[in-house]
C-alpha positions in Angstrom: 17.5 5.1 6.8 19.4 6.2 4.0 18.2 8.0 0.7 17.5 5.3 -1.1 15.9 3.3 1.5 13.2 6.3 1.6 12.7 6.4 -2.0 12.3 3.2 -2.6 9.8 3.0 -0.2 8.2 6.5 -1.4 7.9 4.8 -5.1 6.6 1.5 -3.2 3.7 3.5 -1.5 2.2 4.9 -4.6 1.6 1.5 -6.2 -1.1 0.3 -4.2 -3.2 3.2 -4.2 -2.7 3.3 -7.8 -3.4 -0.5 -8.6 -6.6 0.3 -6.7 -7.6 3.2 -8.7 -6.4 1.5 -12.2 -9.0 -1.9 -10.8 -11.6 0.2 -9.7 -12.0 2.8 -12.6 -11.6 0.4 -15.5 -12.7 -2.7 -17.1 -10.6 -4.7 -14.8 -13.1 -4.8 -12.1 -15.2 -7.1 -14.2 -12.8 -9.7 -14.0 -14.4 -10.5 -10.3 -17.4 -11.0 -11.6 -19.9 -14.7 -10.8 -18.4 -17.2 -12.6 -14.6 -15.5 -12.8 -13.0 -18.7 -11.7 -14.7 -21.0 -14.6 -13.0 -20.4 -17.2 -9.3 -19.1 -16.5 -7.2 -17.7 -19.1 -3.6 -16.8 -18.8 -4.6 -13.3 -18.8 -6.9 -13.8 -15.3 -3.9 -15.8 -14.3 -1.2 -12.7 -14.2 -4.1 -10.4 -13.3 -4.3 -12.7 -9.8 -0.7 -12.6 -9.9 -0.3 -8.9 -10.2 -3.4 -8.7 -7.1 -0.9 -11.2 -4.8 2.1 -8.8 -5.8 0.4 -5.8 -4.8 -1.4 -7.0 -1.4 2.3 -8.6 -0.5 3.4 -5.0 -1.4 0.7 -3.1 0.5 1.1 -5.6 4.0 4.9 -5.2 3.5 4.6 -1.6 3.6 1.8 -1.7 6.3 4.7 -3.4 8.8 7.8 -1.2 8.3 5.6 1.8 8.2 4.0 0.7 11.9 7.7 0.0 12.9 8.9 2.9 12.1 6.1 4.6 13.9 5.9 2.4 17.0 9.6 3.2 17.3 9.7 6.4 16.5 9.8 9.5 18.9 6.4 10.6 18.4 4.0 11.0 20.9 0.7 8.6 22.0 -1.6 11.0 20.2 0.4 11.3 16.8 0.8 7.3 17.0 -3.1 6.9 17.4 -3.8 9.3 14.6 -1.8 8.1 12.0 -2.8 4.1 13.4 -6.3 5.4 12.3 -5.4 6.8 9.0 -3.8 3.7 8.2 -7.3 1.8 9.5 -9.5 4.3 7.8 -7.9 5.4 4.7 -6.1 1.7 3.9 -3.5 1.2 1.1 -4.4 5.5 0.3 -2.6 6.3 3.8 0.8 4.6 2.3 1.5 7.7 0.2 0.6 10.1 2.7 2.5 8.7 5.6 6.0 8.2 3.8 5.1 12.2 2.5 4.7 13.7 6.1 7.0 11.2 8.2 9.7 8.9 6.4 10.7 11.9 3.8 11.9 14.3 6.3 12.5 11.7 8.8 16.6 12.3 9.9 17.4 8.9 11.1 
């Protein structure tokens, strides 16, 4: 994986965790509220679009991270472990695992 490749992917696994944090702690989280779906504006439209970007982004990253872990040279227990984080802590393991495996990854 060349230089690029990992930081491209390093930038692409902080924008989940962040869209989630941005959704959660603001005012966007009342667009989901009953009745969200009545009365569409353009603005709900490219919020929705933005959620489909970012989940496509987040399973994307989900894949090539289980690749590169499945294929990797690690052993069962590290590959358990880190299958859990990704259950466990969801689009917040992204980061982490690009941090302590793709960074300093050689290949």
């Amino acid at each position: 994986m060349t230089g690029l490749q990992k930081a491209l992917l390093g930038v692409g696994s902080l924008i989940p965790p962040l869209y989630a944090v941005l959704v959660v702690s603001t005012p966007l989280r009342n667009f989901f509220r009953e009745g969200f779906l009545e009365d569409l504006t353009t603005g709900k439209l490219v919020f929705l679009f933005a959620h489909f970007l970012v989940f496509s982004l987040a399973v994307f990253l989900f894949v090539v991270f289980l690749v590169h872990l499945l294929s990797g040279r690690y052993t069962r227990m590290e590959k358990v472990l880190w299958v859990a984080v990704f259950i466990f802590l969801n689009v917040f393991s992204l980061p982490l695992y690009w941090f302590f495996r793709i960074r300093k990854d050689e290949s």
